[in-house]
Rosetta silent file (secondary structure, phi, psi, omega in degrees, C-alpha in Angstrom):
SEQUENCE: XXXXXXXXXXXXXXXXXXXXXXXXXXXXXXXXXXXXXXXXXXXXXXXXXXXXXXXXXXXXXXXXXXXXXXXXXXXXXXXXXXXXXXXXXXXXXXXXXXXXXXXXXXXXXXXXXXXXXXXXXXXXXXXXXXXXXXXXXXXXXXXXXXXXXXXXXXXXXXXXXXXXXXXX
SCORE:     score description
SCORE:     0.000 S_00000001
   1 L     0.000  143.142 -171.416  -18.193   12.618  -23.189 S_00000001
   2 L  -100.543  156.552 -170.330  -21.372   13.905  -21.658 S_00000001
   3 L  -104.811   95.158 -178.441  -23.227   11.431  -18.999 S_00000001
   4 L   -66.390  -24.011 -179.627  -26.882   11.292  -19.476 S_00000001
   5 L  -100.412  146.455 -164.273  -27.129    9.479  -16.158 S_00000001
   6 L   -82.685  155.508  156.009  -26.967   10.848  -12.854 S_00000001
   7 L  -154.484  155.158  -92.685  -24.054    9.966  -10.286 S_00000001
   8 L  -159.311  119.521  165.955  -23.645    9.743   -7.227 S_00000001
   9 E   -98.463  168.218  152.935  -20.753    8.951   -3.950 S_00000001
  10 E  -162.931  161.607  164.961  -22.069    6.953   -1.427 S_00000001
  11 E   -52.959  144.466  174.037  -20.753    4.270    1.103 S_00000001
  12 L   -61.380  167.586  176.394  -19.754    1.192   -0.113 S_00000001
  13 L  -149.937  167.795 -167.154  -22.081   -1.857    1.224 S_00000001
  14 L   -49.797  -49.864  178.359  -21.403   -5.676    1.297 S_00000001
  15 L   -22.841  -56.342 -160.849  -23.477   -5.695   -2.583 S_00000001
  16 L   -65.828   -1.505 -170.047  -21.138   -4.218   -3.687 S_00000001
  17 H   -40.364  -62.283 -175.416  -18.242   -6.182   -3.289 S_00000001
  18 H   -53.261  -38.338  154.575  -18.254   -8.242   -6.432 S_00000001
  19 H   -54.305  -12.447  175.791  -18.336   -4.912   -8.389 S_00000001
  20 H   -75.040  -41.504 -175.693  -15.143   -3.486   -6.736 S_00000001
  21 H   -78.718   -5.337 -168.440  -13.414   -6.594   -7.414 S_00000001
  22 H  -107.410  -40.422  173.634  -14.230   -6.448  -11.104 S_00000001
  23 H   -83.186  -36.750  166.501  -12.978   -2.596  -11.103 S_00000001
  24 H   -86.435  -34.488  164.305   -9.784   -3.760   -9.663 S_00000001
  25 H   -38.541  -53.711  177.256   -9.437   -6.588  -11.844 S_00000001
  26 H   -51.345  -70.279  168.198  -10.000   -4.297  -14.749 S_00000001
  27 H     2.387  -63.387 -168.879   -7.506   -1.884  -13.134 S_00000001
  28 H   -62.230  -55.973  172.957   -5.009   -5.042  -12.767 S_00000001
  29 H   -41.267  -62.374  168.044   -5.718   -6.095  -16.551 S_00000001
  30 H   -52.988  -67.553  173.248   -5.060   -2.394  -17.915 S_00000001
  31 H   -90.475  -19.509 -167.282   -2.600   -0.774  -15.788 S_00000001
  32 H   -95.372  -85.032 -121.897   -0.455   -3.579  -13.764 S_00000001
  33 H   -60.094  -33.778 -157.206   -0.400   -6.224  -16.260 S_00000001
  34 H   -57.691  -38.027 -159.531    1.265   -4.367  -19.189 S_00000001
  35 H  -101.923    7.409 -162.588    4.199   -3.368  -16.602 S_00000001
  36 L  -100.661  154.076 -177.812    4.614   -6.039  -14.474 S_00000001
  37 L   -93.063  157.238 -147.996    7.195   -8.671  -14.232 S_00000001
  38 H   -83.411  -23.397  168.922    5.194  -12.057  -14.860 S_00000001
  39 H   -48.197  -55.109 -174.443    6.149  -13.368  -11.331 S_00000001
  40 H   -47.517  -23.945 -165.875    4.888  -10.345   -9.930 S_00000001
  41 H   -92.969  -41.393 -172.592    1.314  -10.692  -11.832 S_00000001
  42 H   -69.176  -23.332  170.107    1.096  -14.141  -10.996 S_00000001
  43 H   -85.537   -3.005  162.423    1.373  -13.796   -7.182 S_00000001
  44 H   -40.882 -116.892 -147.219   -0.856  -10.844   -7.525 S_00000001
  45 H   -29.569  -55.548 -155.555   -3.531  -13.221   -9.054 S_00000001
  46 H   -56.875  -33.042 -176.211   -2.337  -16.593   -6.681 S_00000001
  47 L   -63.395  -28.605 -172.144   -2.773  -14.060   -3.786 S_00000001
  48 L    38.959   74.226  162.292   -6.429  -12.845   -5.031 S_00000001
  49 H   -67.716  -45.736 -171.429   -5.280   -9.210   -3.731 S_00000001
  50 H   -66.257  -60.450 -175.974   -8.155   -7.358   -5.492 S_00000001
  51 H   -76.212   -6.053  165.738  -10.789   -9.429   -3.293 S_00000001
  52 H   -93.581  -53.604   99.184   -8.991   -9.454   -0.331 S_00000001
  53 H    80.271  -80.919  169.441   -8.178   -6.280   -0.521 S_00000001
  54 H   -87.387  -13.693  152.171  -11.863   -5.207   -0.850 S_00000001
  55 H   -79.385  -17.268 -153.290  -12.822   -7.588    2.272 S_00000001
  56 H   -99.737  -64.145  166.444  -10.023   -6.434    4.400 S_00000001
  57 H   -73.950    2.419 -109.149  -11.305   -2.581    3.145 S_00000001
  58 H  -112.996  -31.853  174.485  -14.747   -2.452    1.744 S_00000001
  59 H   -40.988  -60.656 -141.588  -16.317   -0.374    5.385 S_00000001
  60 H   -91.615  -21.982  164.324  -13.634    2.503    4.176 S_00000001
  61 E   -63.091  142.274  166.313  -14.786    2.852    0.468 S_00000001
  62 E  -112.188  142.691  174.660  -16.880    5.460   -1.134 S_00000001
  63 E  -119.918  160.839  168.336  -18.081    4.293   -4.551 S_00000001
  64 E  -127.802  150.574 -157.196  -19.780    6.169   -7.684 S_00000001
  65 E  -146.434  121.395  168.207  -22.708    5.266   -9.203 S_00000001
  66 E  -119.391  111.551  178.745  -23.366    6.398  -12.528 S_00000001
  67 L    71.805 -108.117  168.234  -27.184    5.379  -12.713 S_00000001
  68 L  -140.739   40.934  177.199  -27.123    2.278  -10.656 S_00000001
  69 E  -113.159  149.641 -169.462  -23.986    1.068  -11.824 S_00000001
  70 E   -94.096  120.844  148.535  -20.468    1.063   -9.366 S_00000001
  71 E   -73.764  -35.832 -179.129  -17.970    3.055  -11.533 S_00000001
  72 E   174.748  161.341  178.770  -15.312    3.400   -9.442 S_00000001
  73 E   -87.633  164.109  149.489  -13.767    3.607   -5.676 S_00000001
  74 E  -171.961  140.358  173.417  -11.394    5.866   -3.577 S_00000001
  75 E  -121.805  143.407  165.720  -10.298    4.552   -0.222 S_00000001
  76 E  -156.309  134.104  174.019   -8.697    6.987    1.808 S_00000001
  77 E   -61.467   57.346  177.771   -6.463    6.758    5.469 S_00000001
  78 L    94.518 -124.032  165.563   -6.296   10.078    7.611 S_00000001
  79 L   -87.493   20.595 -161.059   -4.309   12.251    4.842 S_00000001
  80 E  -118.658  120.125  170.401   -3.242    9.218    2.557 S_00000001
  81 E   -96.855  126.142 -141.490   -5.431    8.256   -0.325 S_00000001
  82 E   -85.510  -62.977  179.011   -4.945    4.719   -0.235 S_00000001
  83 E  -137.492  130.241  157.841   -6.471    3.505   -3.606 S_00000001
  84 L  -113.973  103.971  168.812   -8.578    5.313   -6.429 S_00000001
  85 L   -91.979   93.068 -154.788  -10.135    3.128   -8.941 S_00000001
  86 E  -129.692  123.696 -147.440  -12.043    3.821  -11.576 S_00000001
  87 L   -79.628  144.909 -166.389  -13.425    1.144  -14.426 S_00000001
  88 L   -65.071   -5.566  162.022  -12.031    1.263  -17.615 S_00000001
  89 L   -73.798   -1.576 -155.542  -16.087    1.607  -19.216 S_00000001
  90 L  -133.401  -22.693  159.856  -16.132    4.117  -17.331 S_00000001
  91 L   -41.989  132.138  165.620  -13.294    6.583  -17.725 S_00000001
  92 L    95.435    1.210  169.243  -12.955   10.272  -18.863 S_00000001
  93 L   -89.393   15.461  177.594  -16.786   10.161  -17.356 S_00000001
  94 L    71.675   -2.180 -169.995  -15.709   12.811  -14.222 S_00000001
  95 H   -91.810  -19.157 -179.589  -16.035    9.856  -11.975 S_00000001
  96 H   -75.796  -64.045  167.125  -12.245    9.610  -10.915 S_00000001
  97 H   -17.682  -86.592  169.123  -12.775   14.104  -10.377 S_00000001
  98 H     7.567  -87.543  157.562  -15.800   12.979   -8.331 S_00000001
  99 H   -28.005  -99.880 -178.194  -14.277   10.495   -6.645 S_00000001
 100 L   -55.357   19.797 -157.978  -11.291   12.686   -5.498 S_00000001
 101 L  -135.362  -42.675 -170.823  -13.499   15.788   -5.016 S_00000001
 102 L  -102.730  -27.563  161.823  -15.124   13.698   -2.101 S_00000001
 103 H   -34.919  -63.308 -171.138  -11.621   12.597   -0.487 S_00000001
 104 H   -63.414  -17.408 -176.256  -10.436   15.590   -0.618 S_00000001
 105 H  -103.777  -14.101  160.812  -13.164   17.540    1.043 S_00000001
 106 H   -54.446  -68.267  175.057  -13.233   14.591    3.755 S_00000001
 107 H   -43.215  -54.369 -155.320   -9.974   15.407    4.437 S_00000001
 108 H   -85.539  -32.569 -170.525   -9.919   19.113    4.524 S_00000001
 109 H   -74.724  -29.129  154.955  -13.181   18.563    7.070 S_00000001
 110 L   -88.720   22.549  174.048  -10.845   16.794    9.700 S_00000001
 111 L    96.437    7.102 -167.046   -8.558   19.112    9.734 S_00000001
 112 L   -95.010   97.423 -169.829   -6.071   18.031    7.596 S_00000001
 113 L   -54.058    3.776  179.283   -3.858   20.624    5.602 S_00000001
 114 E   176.848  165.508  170.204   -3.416   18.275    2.793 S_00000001
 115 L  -130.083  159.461 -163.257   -3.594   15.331    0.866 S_00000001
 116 E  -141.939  132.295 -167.211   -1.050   12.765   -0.126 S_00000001
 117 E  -134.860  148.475 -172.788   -1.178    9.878   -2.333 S_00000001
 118 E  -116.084   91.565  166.660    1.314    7.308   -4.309 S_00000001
 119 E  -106.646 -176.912 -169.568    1.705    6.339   -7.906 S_00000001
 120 E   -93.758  164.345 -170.125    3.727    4.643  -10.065 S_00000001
 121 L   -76.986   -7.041  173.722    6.473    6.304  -12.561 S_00000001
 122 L  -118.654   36.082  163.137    4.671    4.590  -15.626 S_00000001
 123 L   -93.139   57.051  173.571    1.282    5.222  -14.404 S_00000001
 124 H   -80.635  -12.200  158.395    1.431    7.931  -16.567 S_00000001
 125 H   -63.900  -34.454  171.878   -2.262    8.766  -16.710 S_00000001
 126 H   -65.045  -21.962 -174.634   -2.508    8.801  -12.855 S_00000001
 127 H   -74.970  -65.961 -131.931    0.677   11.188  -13.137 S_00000001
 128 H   -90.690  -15.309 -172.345   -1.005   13.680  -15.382 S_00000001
 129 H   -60.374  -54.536 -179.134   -4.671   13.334  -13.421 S_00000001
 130 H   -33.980  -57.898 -157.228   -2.983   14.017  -10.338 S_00000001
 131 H   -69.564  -59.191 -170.377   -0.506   16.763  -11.495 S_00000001
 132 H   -61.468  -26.609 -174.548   -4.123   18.655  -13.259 S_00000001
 133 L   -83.707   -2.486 -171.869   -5.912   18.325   -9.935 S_00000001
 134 L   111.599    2.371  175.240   -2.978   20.324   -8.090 S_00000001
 135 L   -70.027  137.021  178.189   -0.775   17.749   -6.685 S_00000001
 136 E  -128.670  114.384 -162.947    3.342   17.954   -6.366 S_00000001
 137 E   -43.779  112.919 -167.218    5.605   15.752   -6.922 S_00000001
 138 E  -113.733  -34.928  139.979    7.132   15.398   -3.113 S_00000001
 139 E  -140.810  170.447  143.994    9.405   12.107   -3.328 S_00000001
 140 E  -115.511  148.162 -173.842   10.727    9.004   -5.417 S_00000001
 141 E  -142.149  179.083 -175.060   11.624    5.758   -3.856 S_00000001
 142 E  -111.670  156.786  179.121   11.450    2.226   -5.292 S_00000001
 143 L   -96.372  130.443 -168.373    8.191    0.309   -4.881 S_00000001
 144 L   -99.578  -19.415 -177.780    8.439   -2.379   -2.530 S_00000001
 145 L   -71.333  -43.168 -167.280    4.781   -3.789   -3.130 S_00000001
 146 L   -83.092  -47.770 -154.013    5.153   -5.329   -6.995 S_00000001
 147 L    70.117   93.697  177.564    9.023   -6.787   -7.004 S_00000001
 148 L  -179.534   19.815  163.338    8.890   -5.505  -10.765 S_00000001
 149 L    66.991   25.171  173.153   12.020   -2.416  -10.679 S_00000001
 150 L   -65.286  156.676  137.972    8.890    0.272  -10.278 S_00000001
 151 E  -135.287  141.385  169.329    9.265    3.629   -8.664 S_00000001
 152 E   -86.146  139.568  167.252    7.016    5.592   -6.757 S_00000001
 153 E  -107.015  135.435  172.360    6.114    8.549   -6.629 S_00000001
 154 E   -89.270  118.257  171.528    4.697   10.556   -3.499 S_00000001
 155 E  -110.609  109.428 -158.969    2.436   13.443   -4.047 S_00000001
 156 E  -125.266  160.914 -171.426    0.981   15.882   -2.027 S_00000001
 157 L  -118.074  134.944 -167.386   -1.627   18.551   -2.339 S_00000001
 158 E  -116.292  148.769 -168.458   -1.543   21.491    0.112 S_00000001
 159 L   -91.235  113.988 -172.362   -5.227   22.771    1.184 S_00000001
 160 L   -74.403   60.086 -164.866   -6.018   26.405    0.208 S_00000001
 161 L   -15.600  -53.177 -147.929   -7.308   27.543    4.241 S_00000001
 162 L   -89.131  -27.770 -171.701   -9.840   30.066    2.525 S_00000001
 163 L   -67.437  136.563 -164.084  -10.753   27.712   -0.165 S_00000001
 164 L   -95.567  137.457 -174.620  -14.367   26.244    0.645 S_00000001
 165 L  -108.234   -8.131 -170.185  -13.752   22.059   -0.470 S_00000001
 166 L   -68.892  139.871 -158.304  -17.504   21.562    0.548 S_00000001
 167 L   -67.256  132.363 -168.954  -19.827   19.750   -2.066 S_00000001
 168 L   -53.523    0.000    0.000  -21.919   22.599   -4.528 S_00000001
C-alpha cells in the first residue's frame, strides 16, 4: 500500500502518551491475547502494563507519524531493542522498516557492532520481519514474562563496518 502522507521519527513527548497506550493495547488485543493463557491476560490488564510501561519509558521512545498521527514506537537499550510497536491501522505502511531503520542506525552511531532483540516463537510475523531485515536466530529459552509455556527467541544482527546506516 502506498502512503500519500508524509512520515516522520521523532521523540516521543508527554502528548503522546495516550496514543502509545492505544498502540500497545492494540498490540495486546492482536498479538498477546490470541496466545495467552487467560490468567496471564488478565494480570496483564489488572497490572495496566501498556500504561505503565509507557510512563516508566516514554523519555526513551521514538515514534512515527504518518501525517500527524502516532503509528507506532521502538524503544531501544544500548544494543537491545526493547519494544517495537506498530498499530494494527497502520501496518504493511513501512512504519515498523522506519522504525527499525532509526534503531538501528542509533546503534551503529554508538559504536555498537550489532543489534539484538527478543520475540516470541508464535509471533510469527515479528519472526519473518526480523529474519527479512537480516537478523539470526542466536538463542531459545522459555519466556519468563507471560507464565503462558512461550519461548523466546533471541536475535541478533551483526553491523556491516563499511555499510553507511545513516538516514538518506
Amino acid at each position: 500500500m502506498k502512503i500519500e502522507q508524509p512520515m516522520r521519527i521523532r521523540r516521543a513527548h508527554a502528548g503522546d502518551a495516550p496514543r502509545l497506550e492505544a498502540i500497545l493495547q492494540n498490540s495486546f488485543e492482536n498479538t498477546w491475547l490470541p496466545a495467552l493463557l487467560p490468567a496471564a491476560a488478565e494480570r496483564y490488564r489488572a497490572e495496566n502494563r501498556g500504561a505503565r510501561y509507557v510512563e516508566t519509558s516514554l523519555d526513551a521512545f521514538r515514534v512515527a507519524e504518518v501525517g500527524d498521527v502516532v503509528a507506532g514506537f521502538v524503544h531501544w537499550l544500548g544494543d537491545f531493542v526493547e519494544g517495537l510497536h506498530v498499530h494494527g491501522d497502520c501496518r504493511r505502511w513501512g512504519v515498523g522498516t522506519l522504525l527499525m531503520d532509526c534503531a538501528e542506525q542509533a546503534m551503529a552511531a554508538q559504536g555498537f557492532a550489532a543489534a539484538r532483540l527478543e520475540t516470541d516463537s508464535f509471533n510469527l510475523a515479528s519472526q519473518a520481519f526480523y529474519l527479512g531485515r537480516g537478523y539470526v536466530e542466536q538463542a531459545r529459552y522459555p519466556d519468563e514474562e507471560w507464565d503462558s509455556g512461550f519461548t523466546t527467541i533471541l536475535y541478533a544482527k551483526q553491523f556491516d563496518p563499511g555499510q553507511d546506516l545513516r538516514p538518506e
